[in-house]
N, C-alpha and C positions, 0 to 999 in steps of 0.2 A: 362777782363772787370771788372771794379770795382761795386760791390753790392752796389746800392743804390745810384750811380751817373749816369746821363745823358749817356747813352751810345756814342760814338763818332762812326767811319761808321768802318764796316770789311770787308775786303777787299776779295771778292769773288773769284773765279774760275780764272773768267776771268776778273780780276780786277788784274794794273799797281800795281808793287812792287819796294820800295827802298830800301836795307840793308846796314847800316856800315858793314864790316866787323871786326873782330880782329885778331893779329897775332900770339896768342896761339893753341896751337892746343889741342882739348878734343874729347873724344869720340864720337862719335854722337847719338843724343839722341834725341824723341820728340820731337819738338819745338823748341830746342835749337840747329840750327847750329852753323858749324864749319865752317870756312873760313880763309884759310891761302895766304898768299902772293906770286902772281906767281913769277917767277925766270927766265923764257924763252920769248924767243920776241914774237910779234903775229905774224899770219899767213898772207901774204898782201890779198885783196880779187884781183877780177878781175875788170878791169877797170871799173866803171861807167858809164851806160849809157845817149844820150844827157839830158840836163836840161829840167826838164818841163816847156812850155810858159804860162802857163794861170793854175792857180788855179783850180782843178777839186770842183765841189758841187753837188756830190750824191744826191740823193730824199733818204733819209730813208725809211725804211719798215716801216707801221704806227702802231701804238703799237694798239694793241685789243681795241674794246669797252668798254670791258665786262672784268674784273677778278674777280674768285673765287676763296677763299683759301680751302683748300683739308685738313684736317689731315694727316700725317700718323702715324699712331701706330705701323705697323711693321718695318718700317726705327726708329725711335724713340726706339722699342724695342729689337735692333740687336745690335743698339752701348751704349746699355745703361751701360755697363759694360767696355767699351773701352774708346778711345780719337782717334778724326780723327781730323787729322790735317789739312787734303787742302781737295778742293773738284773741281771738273772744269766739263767743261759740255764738248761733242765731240761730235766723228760719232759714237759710241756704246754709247752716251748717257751719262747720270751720271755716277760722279767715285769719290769715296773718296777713302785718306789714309790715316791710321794712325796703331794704334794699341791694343795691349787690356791688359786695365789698372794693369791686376793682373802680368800678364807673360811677356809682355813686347812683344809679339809673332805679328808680323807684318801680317794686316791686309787690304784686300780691299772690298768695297762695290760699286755694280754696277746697274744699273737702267736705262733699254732702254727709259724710260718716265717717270719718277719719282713713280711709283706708285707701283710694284712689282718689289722688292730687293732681291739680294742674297749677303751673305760674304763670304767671301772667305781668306782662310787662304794663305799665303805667303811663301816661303822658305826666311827661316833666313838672310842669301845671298842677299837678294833682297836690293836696295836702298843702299850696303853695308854695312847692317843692323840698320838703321834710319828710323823715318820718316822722309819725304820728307814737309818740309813748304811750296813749291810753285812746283803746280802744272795747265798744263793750256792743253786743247786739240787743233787739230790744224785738217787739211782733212785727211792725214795721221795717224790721233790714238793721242797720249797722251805723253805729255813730266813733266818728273818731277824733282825735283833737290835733288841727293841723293849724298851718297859719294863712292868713288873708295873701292873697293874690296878688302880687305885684303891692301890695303894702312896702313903703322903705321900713316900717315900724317893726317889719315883721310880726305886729298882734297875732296872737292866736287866735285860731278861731276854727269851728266844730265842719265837719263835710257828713256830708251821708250817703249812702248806699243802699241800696235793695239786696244786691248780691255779694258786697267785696271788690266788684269790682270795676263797675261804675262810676265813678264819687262825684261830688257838687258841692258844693257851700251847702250848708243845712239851713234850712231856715233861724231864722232866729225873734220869732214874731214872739210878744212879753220875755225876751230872756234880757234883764239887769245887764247894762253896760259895766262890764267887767272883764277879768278874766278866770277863766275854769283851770280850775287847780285841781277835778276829781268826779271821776263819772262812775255810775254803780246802776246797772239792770238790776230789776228785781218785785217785787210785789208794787202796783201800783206805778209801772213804768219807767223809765229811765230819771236818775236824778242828776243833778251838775249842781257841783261846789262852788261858787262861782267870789274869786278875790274884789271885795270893795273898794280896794286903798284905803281912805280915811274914813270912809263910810262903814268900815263893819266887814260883813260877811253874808253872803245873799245862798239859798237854795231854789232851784227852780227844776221843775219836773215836767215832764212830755208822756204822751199816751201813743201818740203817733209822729213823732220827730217833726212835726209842723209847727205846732203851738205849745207857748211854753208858760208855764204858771207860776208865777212866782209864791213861795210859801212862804205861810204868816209863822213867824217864829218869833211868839213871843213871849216875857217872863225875864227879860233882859238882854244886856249889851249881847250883841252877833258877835265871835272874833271872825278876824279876818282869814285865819286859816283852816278850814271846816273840814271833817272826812264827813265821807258820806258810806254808808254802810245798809247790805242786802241784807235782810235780818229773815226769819222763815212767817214771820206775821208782817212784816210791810218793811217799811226806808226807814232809818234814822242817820242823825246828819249831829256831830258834835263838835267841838271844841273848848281851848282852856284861854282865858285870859288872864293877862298881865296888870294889876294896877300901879299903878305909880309908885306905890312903896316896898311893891314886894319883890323879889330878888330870883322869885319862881315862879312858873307856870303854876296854877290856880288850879281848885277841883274842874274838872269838866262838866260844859252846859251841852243838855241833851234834848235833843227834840226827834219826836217819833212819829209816821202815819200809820195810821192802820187800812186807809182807802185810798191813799195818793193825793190827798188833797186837805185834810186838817192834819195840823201837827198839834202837837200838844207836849209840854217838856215832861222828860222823862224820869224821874229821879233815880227809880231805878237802878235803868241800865247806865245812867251815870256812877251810882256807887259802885258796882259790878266794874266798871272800865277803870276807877278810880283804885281799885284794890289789884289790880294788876299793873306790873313792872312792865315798862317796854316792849309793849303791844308790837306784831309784826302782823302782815297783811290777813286782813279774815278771810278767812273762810268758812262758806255758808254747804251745809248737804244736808240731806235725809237727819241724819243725827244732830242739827242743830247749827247755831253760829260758834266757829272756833277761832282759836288765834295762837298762834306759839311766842310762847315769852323769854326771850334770848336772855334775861337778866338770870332765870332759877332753870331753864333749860326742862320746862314744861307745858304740856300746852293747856290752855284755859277753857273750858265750855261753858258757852254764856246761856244761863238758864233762864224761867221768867223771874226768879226771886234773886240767883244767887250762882258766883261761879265754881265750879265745880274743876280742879287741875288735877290732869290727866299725866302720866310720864309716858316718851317717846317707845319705841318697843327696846325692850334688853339688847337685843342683838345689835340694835344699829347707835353707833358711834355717834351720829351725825346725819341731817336729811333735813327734809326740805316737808312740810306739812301741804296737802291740796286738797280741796272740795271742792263735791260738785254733785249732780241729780244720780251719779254713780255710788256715790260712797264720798269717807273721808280717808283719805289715804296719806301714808306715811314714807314717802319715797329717797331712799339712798342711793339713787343711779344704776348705772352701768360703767363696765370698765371699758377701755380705752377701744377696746375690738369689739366694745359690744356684743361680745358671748356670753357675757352673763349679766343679771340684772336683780337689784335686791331691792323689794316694796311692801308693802302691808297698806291693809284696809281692819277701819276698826269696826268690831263686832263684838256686842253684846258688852262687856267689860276687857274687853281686851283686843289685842291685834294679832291676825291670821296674815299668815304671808299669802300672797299674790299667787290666784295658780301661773304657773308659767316661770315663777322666779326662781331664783339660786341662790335664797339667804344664807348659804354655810359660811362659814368664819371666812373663806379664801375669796369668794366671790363681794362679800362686804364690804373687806379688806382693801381690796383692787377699786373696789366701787368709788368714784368719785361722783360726790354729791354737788350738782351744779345741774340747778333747772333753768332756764334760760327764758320759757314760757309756758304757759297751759293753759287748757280752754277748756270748757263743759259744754256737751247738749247730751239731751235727752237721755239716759243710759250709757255715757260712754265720756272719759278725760281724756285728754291729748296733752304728751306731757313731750317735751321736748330740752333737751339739756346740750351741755359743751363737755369736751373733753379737757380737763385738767387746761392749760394753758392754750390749748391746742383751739385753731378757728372750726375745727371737726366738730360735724352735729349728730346725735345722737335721736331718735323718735321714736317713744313706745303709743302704743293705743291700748289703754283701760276698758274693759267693759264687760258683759258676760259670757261666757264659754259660750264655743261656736265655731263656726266657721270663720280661719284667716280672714283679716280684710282683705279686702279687692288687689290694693296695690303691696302689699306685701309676700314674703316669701310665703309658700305653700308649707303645709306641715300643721303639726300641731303647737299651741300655744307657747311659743319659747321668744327668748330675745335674739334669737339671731338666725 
């Protein structure tokens, strides 16, 4: 994120991912993957079960009355010498990866409720020696996208875990010979985007990180580059294609499950996706699936018919949009000492500032807007950001009034 402009949204835990690939092949390094071109056909899945007749509409869980933001100084103080790259929330709870900035030496931090952390050092070996940029948890423990072992190709390829901290190559039993450009937890189990090369675009979804299904998506050509999106009724998985004569990216093809296992295209939420400018990373909570649109500097809520644009709150400049089973929250940072901290959660028709925050003009002001990662479980975000230029990390914990977390300063709900 650039110092000193509007931040645009980052894409959390459990937040829908799309990557070009490219066909060189580099070592694998923080941040920077490697994605080469598969070679081999997919795997077919098993047959599809019947169509669904009638559109399911879940009740959501209702987001909290109440949020307070938490400091933490011991998560802030663990990677302040590293770079964590993904972070996702599961059934053990919080889990970052990444590394540490001097050695290079692969690293995890874990957190049954955001509050008391430990790190954890890694064998070399791990992720194929990378970090992993996309990571997301699922009932089964944790998937993340690292590279084959001793591969000179460096391919990508998926590890799994129970706890964070663990890892192994994932199985990969029915997953299409490709490579995954986008992973998304969410109703109906985990899904993976996966790049065909000339073949199209493949999705394949897991219940238990063992076995992998490939879905029938069909109603036309696949593109090669699919997002894959947690929606509050089940997965959908889209993209736009190119024909030969046209000069631009095309309406988007949409295909949606309602049980994990039939898709069916969606036309819908294709017009809905199509009527918005310059989608940035969704975000799914209690209120619904949203997205902030950098083009008109609003954000969009995707409804079953129709989208509905929301604007950011008055006060704040510039922020970073996140959801999660907490809330939909509107987050502007912390300044540089992290004494103060300006956020909002939205309710009802509008946004309520953050108990615990300091949205006055001076504290806003000072605030710089740079989230670095976030994660959801259960009742509670984890938001973590950098200071202005600075490799200094910043960590607040989202959740309801209460008692301090564990590993945090004592007192009542403030940022520092």
């Amino acid at each position: 994120m650039t110092p000193g402009r509007p931040a645009r949204m980052v894409a959390g835990a459990l937040v829908a991912v799309l990557i070009a690939g490219c066909s060189a092949s580099t070592a694998p390094s923080a941040g920077v993957p490697n994605r080469p071109d598969p070679s081999t056909p997919p795997v077919a899945g098993r047959p599809p079960d019947p169509l669904p007749t009638l559109r399911p509409s879940p009740t959501p869980a209702p987001a909290l009355s109440e949020l307070s933001v938490y400091a933490l100084p011991q998560l802030a103080g663990l990677v302040h010498d590293d770079d964590v790259a993904s972070a996702a929330g599961g059934p053990s709870g919080f889990v970052l990866l990444g590394s540490d900035r001097s050695t290079g030496a692969l690293l995890s931090w874990t957190s049954l409720d955001g509050g008391d952390w430990t790190r954890h050092s890694l064998p070399g070996s791990t992720f194929g020696g990378g970090s992993p940029d996309l990571l997301v948890g699922g009932s089964f423990g944790y998937l993340a996208l690292g590279w084959r072992a001793g591969n000179p190709s460096f391919a990508r390829t998926l590890w799994s875990s129970p706890d964070g901290v663990d890892w192994s190559p994932a199985s990969e039993t029915g997953m299409p010979a490709g490579r995954v450009t986008g992973l998304v937890s969410g109703l109906g189990g985990v899904a993976a985007a996966i790049d065909l090369g000339k073949r199209g675009g493949a999705v394949a979804t897991t219940l238990d990180g063992l076995a992998w299904r490939v879905a029938d998506l069909s109603g036309g050509p696949v593109p090669r580059r699919l997002t894959v999106v947690a929606r509050p009724d089940g997965l959908s998985a889209y993209g736009r294609t190119l024909a030969p004569e046209d000069t631009e990216l095309g309406r988007p093809t949409v295909w949606t499950t309602f049980n994990g296992s039939t898709w069916v295209t969606d036309p819908v939420f294709a017009d809905e996706i199509a009527s918005v400018d310059d989608i940035g990373p969704w975000q799914l909570s209690p209120k619904g699936l949203a997205a902030f649109s950098s083009f008109d500097e609003t954000i969009a809520m995707f409804g079953p018919t129709s989208v509905e644009p929301i604007g950011i709150p008055e006060e704040s400049s510039g922020g970073t949009l996140l959801g999660g089973s907490a809330g939909l929250l509107w987050i502007r940072g912390g300044d540089p000492s992290a004494s103060c901290f300006a956020g909002w959660r939205r309710a009802g028709d509008g946004w309520v500032a953050l108990t615990g925050t300091m949205n006055d003009r001076a504290c806003i002001d000072a605030a710089f807007p740079s989230v670095s990662a976030s994660a959801s479980i259960p009742g509670a975000i984890l938001v973590l950001g950098s200071v202005a230029a600075s490799p200094d990390a910043v960590a607040w914990l989202v959740r309801a009034p209460g008692a301090p977390p564990t590993g945090s300063a004592a007192g009542d709900p403030s940022p520092g």
